[in-house]
C-alpha positions in Angstrom: 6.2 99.7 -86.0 9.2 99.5 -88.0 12.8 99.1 -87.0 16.0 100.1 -88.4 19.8 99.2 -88.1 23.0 101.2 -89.4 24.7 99.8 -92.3 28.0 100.8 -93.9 29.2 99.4 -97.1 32.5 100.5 -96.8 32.6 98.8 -93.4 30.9 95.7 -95.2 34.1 95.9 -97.8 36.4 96.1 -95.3 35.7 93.0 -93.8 32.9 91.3 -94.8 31.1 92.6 -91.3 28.9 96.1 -92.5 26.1 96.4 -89.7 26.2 98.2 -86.5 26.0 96.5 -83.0 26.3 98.9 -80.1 28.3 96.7 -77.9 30.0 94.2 -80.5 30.5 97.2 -82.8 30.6 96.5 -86.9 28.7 92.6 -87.5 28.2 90.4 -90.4 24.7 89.6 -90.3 21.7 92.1 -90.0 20.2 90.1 -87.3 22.9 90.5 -85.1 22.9 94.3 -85.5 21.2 96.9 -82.8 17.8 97.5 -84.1 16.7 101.4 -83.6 12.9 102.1 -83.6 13.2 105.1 -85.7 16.5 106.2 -87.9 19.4 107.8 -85.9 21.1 110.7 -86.0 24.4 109.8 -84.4 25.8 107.3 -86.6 29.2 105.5 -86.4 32.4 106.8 -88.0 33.2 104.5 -90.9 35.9 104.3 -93.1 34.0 105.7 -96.1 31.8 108.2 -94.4 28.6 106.1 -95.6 26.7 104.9 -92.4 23.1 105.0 -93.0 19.7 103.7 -91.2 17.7 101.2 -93.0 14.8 99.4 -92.2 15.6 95.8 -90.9 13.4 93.7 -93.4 15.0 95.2 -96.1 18.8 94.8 -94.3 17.9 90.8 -94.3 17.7 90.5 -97.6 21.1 92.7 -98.2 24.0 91.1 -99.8 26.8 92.5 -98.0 29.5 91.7 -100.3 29.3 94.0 -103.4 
């Protein structure tokens, strides 16, 4: 089964940090985020409105810095 974990790159921008952990809140690395075993609905506020779910073996291979 696939998992998933939110990432902003807005967030990521911000401060280097652009995946969602529900009790650290915005981390730098996708495996410290909270992974989801489907996409969800409910996603963080960010500062550019661009949370999204996507599957965690493509967030490992992200570059967060753009």
């Amino acid at each position: 089964m696939e998992k998933y974990v939110i990432f902003s790159h807005s967030e990521a921008r911000l401060g280097d940090a652009g995946f969602w952990n529900n009790q650290l809140g915005w981390v730098e690395k996708a495996i410290h985020a909270t992974l989801f075993d489907e996409p969800k609905i409910g996603l963080p506020i960010t500062s550019g409105s661009d949370a999204r779910c996507v599957p965690y073996r493509e967030a490992v291979t992200m570059r967060v810095r753009s």
